[in-house]
C-alpha positions, 0 to 999 in steps of 0.5 A: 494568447499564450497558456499559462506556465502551470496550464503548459506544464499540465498539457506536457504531463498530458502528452505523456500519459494520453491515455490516463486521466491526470489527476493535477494536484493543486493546493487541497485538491486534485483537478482535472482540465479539458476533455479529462474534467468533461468525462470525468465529471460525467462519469463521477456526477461532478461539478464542471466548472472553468479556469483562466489559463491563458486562452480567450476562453476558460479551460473546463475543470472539475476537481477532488479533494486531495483526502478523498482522491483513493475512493474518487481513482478506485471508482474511475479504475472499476469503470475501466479508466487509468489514472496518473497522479501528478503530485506536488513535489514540494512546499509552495512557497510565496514568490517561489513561482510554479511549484515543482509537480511530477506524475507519481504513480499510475493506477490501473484495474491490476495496480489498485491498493485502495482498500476500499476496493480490494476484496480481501478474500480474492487477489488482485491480480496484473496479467502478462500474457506472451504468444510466440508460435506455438506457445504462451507464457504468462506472468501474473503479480500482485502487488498488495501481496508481492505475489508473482507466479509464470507458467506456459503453455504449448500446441495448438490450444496454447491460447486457450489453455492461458485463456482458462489460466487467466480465467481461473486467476479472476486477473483484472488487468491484461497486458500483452505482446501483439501476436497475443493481442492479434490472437485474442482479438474476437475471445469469447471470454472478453466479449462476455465481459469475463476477462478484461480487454488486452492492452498492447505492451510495446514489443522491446519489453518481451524481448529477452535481454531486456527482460532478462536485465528487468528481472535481474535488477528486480532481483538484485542477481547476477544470472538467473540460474537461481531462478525457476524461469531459468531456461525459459526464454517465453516465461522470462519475457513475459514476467520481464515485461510485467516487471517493467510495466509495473516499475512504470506505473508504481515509480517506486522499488517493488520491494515486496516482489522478492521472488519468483514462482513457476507453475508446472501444469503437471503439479496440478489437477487441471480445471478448465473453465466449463468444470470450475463452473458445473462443479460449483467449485467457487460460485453456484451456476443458479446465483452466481454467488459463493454461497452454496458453493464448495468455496462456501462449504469449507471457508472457515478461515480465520484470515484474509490470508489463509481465504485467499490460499483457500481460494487458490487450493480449490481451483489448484488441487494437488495432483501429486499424493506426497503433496496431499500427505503433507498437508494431510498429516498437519490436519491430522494432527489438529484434528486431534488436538481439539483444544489446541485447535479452537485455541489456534482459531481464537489466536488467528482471528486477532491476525490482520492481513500481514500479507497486504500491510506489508505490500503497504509498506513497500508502496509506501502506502502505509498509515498508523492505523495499518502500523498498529494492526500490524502490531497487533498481529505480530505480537500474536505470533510467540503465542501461535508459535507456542501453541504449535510447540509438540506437533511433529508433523513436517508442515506444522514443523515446517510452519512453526519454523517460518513464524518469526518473533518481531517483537521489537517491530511491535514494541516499537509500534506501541511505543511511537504510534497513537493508538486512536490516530487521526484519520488524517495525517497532515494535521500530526497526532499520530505519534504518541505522547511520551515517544520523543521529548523534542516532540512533546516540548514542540506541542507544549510549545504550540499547546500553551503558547500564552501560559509559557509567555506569562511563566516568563514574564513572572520570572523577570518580574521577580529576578530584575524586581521591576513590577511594570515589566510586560512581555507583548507582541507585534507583527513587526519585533515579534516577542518584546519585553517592555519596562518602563522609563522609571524602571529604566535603571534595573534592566539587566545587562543582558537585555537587547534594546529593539525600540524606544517609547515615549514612556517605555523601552522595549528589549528582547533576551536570548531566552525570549528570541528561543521561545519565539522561535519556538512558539512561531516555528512549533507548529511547522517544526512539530508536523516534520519532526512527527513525519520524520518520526513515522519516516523512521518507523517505516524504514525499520518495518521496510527492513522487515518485508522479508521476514513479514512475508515468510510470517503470512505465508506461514499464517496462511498456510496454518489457518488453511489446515486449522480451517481443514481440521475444523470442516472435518471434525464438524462434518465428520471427514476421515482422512483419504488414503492416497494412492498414486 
């Protein structure tokens, strides 16, 4: 017996993606087949059940709904899987035949977005670790935030200085070249569970040109003289590599990955493994936890932004005094500024994480919900900026400068989007009421179908003065207006005969076949006018990444030494004097 079309176009998806579960999408779910569907029904306690696909026996399935999908993927990735979606590229259509279906995205322990499973205080990130003799490079993104670092290393412990870098990053995800994987084959650090297993990455993506041309079109530049891997031949093949991996795996422009970062070794204090964990640095040696901890001492930042740069300026103190000062002078002066300062933190808490919202928007994940916290957040921004108006410290300055106005973004947010959208977009509602007249007569159309019907039918009574005329309704004319044969004489020119009664006859106008189209097309119409609308509120915030981006990094930064000056005038610090 020969497999059924949709059964071979699943088995073809499968032999490209062997190592992933492929969640098939089909009609309002997403189902898994044979040896996928076994272990995928054991590992979510799911119902296994069967389809004919052509074979004598039934293929094993198991299946979600398609709503419901992020939490059921986020669970597979804790567990260790990989997962391709397989979506439906188009409308199915009756006699259409096999509805077109291709793989859309690979999610992975580095490449997940759900928020459900994202710590907002901690960074996601994806790790590509390339050995060559006597050095290491690792490049580390992540791509709820566009963040995208490189660093090397070199000597004998070169693996053991990338091991505690990627141990400091917390990375979920590792990928590697084969000399690395060859030379991290019994690490300690993995066998403990505290890194994540090595995957093997093909050895053509670490080569140079092909790096060097990723990182160029990722860049939209010509060389990379601009760039601080200039000159880095090890640094530009790994973050090459995680470029390529990540286009492969996301299928979409990574747009909110807009440049790259080089960590110099020297600009640091270097904290191994073994000082994190006796200093207590971010958990406590008893608990494990953060409470107790440094990290716990000083977090009180007001964002996930400034938590996670929090985070990061723990494990990466300054090792340079000019560095220090900078930020010093700008904690300085909130110090100071009490009532500025608690002003600032009241602003700063109505700030939701522009920083993932916007690698939202590059993933194309974006919702109305997330539109509206993003309004909510950049409309915060004069008032912030207003506050810093006086400071004369470089960093506030420096800050102060970064914190554009997008108003029109947020205006045009609470102008188009429903401030109670529903949790689900299919069903429409999410574009408010008063934003598009097309859209509104669509559903008043669908909302009042009867009441428009009955208007019209009243004002033929009245214009023709037939008392008898009906407006009815049948599966095979659609909409008819029918008068009977004694009224037969008062029929307008204008109306069109479609059928003959023993009593009546029954006629259509061109005004009746516009609100039938309307009443029978509304629905449909009203859905891809409301996607179109959201479309365009998209395209304007994906536009915007750039300036979104330089907006939350600037928050960051501020609620970080807002956060500083709060510790210390509760705990009654005093500045340091540096000393080099």
């Amino acid at each position: 017996m020969a497999l059924s079309q949709m059964m071979q176009h699943y088995l073809s998806v499968k032999d490209k993606y062997k190592d992933c579960i492929i969640f098939y999408r089909l009609g309002d779910f997403y189902e898994m087949f044979f040896d996928d569907a076994k272990k995928v029904s054991k590992l979510l306690d799911l119902t296994l059940t069967g389809r004919d696909c052509g074979l004598s026996e039934r293929a094993p399935m198991c299946g979600v709904p398609f709503h419901a999908a992020d939490g059921y993927i986020a669970k597979l990735v804790s567990m260790g899987e990989k997962v391709a979606v397989c979506e439906q590229l188009e409308e199915a259509c009756a006699g259409k035949g096999i509805v077109a279906r291709d793989v859309i995205k690979v999610v992975t322990a580095g490449t997940i977005t759900d928020d459900g499973q994202l710590d907002e205080k901690q960074s996601n990130y994806v790790c590509c670790a390339m050995k060559n003799g006597e050095a290491v490079a690792l490049a580390w993104a992540d791509i709820t935030t566009g963040e995208f670092v490189s660093s090397e290393f070199s000597g004998t412990d070169c693996v053991k200085q990338a091991m505690t870098q990627m141990v400091k990053l917390g990375v979920k995800e590792i990928i590697c070249n084969d000399e690395m994987l060859f030379s991290c084959k019994n690490a300690a650090e993995v066998e403990r569970g505290i890194l994540p297993h090595f995957s093997n990455y093909p050895a053509w993506a670490f080569g140079y040109a092909a790096a060097e041309r990723v990182v160029l079109e990722q860049f939209n530049a010509k060389s990379l003289q601009a760039f601080p891997i200039n000159g880095k031949p090890n640094a530009v093949g790994a973050s090459g590599a995680l470029l390529q991996y990540l286009k492969e795996t996301q299928m979409h422009a990574l747009k909110n990955i807009d440049g790259i970062k080089y960590l110099k070794n020297d600009t640091f204090m270097q904290l191994d493994e073994t000082a994190i964990k006796n200093l207590e640095l971010i958990k406590t040696l008893g608990s494990g936890k953060k409470y107790g901890s440094l990290l716990w001492l000083m977090d009180k930042t007001s964002t996930a932004m400034g938590a996670r740069l929090l985070n990061n300026s723990i494990l990466y103190p300054f090792a340079d005094a000019d560095a220090i000062n900078y930020r010093l002078d700008g904690v300085e002066e909130l110090f100071n500024a009490t009532v500025i300062r608690l002003g600032l933190v009241d602003l700063l808490k109505g700030v939701k994480d522009i920083e993932r919202l916007t690698g939202k928007i590059s993933n194309n994940l974006v919702s109305p919900k997330d539109c509206l916290a993003l309004a909510q957040s950049i409309s915060a921004i004069p008032n912030i900026k207003f506050r810093l108006a006086g400071f004369k410290s470089k960093i506030i300055c420096d800050i102060t400068e970064k914190l554009y106005d997008l108003s029109a973004v947020s205006e045009l947010i609470e102008r188009a989007i429903n401030p109670e959208p529903p949790a689900q977009m299919k069903d429409g509602g999410y574009i408010k009421r008063g934003y598009s007249a097309q859209l509104d007569e669509l559903r008043e159309v669908r909302n009042n179908a009867n009441k428009l019907v009955l208007e019209m039918e009243s004002r033929e009574r009245d214009s023709t003065g037939i008392r008898t005329l009906k407006i009815g309704f049948n599966r095979v004319f659609g909409y008819f207006i029918e008068v009977s044969k004694s009224f037969k004489d008062k029929v307008p020119l204008n109306y069109q005969r479609r059928q003959t009664l023993a009593n009546a006859e029954r006629y259509t106008t061109e005004e009746l076949k516009e609100l039938e189209n309307k009443i029978l097309g509304s629905d449909e119409l009203a859905l891809k006018l409301e996607a179109q609308l959201f479309d365009y509120i998209k395209s304007v915030l994906s536009e915007n990444i750039n300036k979104l981006k330089i907006i939350s990094s600037a928050v960051a930064l501020l609620d970080l030494i807002v956060c500083f000056a709060e510790i210390s005038k509760t705990n009654k610090y005093v500045r340091p004097t540096m000393v080099e």
